[in-house]
C-alpha positions in Angstrom: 12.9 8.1 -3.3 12.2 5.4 -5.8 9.0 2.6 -5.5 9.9 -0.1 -7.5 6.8 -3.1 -8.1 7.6 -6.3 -6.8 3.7 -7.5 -8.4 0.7 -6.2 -9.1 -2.0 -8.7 -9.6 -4.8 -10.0 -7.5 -6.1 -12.4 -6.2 -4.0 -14.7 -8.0 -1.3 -13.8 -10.6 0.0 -14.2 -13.4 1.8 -17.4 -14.8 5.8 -16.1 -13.5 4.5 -12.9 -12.0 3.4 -12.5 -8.6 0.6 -10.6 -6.4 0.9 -7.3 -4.4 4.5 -6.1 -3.3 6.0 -2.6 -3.4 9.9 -2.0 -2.6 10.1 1.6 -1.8 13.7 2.9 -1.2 14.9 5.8 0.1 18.4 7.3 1.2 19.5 4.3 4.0 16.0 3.1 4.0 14.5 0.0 2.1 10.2 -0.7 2.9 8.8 -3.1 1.8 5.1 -2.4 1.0 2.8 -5.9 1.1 4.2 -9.2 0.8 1.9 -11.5 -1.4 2.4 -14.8 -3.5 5.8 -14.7 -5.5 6.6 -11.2 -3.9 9.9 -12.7 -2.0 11.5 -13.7 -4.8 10.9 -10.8 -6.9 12.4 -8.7 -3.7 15.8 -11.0 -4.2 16.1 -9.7 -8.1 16.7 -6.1 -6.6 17.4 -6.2 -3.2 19.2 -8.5 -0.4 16.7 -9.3 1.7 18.6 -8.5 4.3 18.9 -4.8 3.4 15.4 -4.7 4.1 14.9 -2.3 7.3 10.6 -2.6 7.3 7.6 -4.2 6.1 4.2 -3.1 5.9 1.4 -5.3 5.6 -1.8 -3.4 4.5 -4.1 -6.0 5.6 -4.2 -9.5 5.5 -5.5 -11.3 2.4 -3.1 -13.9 1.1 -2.3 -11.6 -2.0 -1.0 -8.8 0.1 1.0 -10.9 2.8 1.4 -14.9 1.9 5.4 -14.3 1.5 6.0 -12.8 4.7 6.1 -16.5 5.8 9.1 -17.0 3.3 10.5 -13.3 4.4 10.3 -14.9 8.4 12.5 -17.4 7.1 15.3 -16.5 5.4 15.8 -13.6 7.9 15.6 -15.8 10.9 17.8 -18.3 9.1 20.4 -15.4 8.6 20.6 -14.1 12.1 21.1 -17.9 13.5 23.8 -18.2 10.9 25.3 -14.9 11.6 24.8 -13.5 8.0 21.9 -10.9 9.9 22.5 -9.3 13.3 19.0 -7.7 13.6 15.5 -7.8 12.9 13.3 -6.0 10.7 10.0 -3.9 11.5 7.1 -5.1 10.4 4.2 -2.7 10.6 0.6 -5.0 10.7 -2.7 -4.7 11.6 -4.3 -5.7 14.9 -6.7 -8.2 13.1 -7.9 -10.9 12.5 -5.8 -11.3 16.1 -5.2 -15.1 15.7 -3.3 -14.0 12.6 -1.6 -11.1 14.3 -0.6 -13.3 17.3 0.7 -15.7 15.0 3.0 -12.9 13.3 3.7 -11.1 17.0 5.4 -14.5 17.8 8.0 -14.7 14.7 10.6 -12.3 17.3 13.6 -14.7 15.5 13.0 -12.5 12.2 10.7 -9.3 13.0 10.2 -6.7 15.6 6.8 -6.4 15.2 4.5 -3.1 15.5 0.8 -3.2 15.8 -0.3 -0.2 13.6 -3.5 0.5 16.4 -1.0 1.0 19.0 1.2 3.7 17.2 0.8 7.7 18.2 -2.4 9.2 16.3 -2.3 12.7 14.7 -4.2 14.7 13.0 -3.8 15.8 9.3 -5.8 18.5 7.7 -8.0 18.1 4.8 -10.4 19.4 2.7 -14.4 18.8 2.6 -15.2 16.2 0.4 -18.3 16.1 -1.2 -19.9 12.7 -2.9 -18.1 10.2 -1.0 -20.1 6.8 0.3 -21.4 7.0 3.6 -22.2 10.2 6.2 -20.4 13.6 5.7 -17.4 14.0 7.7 -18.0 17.5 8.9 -19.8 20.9 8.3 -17.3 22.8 7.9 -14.8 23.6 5.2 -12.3 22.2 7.0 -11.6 19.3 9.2 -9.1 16.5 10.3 -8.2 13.0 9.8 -7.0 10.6 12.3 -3.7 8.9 11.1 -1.6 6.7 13.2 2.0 7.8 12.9 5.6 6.0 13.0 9.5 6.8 12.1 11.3 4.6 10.0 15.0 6.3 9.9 14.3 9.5 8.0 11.0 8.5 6.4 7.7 9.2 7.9 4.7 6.9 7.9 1.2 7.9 8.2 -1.4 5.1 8.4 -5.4 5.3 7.6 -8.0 3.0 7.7 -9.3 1.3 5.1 -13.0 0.3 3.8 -12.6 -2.9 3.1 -13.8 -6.3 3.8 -11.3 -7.0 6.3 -9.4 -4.3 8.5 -6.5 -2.6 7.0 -4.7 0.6 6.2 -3.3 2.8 3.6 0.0 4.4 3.8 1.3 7.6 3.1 5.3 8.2 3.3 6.8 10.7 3.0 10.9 11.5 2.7 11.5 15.2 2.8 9.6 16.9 0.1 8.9 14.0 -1.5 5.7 11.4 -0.8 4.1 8.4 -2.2 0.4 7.0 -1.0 -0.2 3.9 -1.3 -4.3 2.9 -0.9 -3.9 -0.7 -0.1 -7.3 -2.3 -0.6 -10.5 0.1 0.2 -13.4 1.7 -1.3 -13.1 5.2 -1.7 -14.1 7.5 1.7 -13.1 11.0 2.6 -10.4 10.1 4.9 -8.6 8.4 1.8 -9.0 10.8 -0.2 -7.9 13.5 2.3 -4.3 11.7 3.4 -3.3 11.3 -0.4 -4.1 14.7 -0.9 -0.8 16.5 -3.3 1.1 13.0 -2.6 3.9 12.9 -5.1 3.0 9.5 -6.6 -0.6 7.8 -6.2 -0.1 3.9 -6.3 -4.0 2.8 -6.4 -5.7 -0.4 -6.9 -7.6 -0.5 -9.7 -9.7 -3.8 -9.1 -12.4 -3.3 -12.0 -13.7 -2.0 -14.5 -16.9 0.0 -14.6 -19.1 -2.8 -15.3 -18.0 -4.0 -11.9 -18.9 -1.3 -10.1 -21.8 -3.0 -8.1 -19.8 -5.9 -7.4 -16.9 -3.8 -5.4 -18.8 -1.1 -3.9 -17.5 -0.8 -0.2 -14.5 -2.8 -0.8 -12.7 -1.9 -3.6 -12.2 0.7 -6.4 -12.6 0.8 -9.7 -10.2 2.3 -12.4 -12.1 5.1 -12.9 -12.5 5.5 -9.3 -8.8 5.4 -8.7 -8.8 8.0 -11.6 -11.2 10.6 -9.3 -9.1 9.6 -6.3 -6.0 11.6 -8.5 -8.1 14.1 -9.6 -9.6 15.4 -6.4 -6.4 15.0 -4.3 -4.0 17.0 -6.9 -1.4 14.0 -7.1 1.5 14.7 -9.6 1.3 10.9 -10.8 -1.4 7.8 -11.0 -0.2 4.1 -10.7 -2.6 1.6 -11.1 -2.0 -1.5 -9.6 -4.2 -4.2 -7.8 -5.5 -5.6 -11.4 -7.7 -8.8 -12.4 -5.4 -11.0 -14.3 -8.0 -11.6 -16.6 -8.6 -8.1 -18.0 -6.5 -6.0 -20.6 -4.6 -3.1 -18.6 -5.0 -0.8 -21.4 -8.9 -0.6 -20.7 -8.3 -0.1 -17.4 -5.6 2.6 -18.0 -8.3 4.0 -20.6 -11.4 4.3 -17.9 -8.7 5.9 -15.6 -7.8 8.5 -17.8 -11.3 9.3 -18.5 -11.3 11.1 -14.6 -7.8 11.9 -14.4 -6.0 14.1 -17.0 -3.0 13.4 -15.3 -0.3 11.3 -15.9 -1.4 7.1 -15.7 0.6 5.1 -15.7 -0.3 0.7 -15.1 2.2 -1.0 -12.4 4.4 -3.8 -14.3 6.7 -6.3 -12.5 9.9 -4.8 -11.8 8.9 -1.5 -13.3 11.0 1.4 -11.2 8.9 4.7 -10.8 10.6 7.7 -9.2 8.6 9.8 -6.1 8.3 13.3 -6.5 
């Protein structure tokens, strides 16, 4: 299982790069993970499109799903030219609905899941302590909700997010081998629970310290991210998710301040492998 990144930068990025998209591949399977500005044609430097079997969009902000618009088309144009017999999945939120209506209607290019709607499970975890917001049990033990789909031989496990706007992180897992991948969010138990001994972390890292204040309850820091690796025993950290504006090798720096793990900063068409 390989993840390569399609773009990393948000909310804009930059000049020749693009915003938030993820190709994770593995055995017949080819996900897409988020689909923002410039991700479509960074796909078409690895990948046919129409390879593609799924899409997941985290949530939608224009810098994690803008492209699906150009994905709609080129797959739809390929099935009505006969170049594509079948649709893809694409995995979404429930809201806002006027957005997910709009997407539920594309059935020339996607068969379309509502991640609400999928089978819920439960996966253990760990008490957390010092996480935002009221402790999620008394015990030492207790369990998350997840929402839970097949994709060919990968499994995908989807948790809500803290965010401005609903969403969900992902874990998948292949065999032995997982990747969790936060989407947008602030940090919460349930996060840090489901990413618990993934293989590979791939975390936004929207700030630095000194913006701490101004993404509390929406988005995590560096460092944060950093925590997020250290309390859940992850083998690797990717950062991703970063303000154009900032030097990555600060924010790799404040990350490896909480993690003494490995760090590593997402790069456009940089090819990490999944343990």
């Amino acid at each position: 299982m390989q993840l390569t990144v399609l773009g990393c930068w948000a909310p804009y990025p930059r000049p020749e790069e693009a915003c938030s998209g993820y190709l994770l591949q593995a055995g017949s399977v080819a996900l897409m993970l988020d689909s923002g500005h410039g991700s479509f044609a960074r796909l078409a430097k690895h990948i046919d499109y129409r390879q593609l079997t799924g899409l997941v969009v985290t949530h939608y902000h224009p810098d994690h799903y803008a492209d699906i618009h150009c994905l709609r088309h080129a797959i739809s144009g390929a099935r009505r030219d006969g170049r594509m017999n079948s649709s893809i999945k694409l995995f979404v939120p429930p809201e806002p609905v006027e957005i997910y209506r709009q997407l539920a209607g594309y059935t020339d290019a996607f068969s379309v899941v509502n991640i609400a709607e999928l089978p819920s499970v439960e996966l253990p975890g760990a008490k957390i302590d010092n996480i935002p917001g009221p402790p999620p049990s008394t015990c030492d033990l207790f369990s998350i909700s997840a929402r839970v789909a097949r994709l060919n031989k990968i499994t995908l496990h989807f948790v809500s997010t803290m965010h401005g706007m609903p969403g969900y992180a992902v874990l998948i897992r292949h065999g032995e081998k997982s990747v969790f991948y936060s989407g947008d969010t602030a940090p919460t138990s349930s996060i840090i629970n489901a990413a618990r001994n993934a293989g590979l972390l791939l975390c936004e890292a929207s700030g630095m310290d000194k913006d701490s204040e101004f993404l509390a309850g929406e988005h995590m820091t560096a460092r944060q991210a950093g925590e997020l690796a250290r309390q859940t025993g992850v083998k690797k950290l990717v950062l991703t998710h970063f303000w154009p504006e900032y030097d990555i090798d600060e924010l790799l720096t404040e990350a490896r301040e909480s993690f003494d793990g490995p760090v590593l900063a997402a790069k456009q068409d940089a090819v990490f492998k999944c343990y």
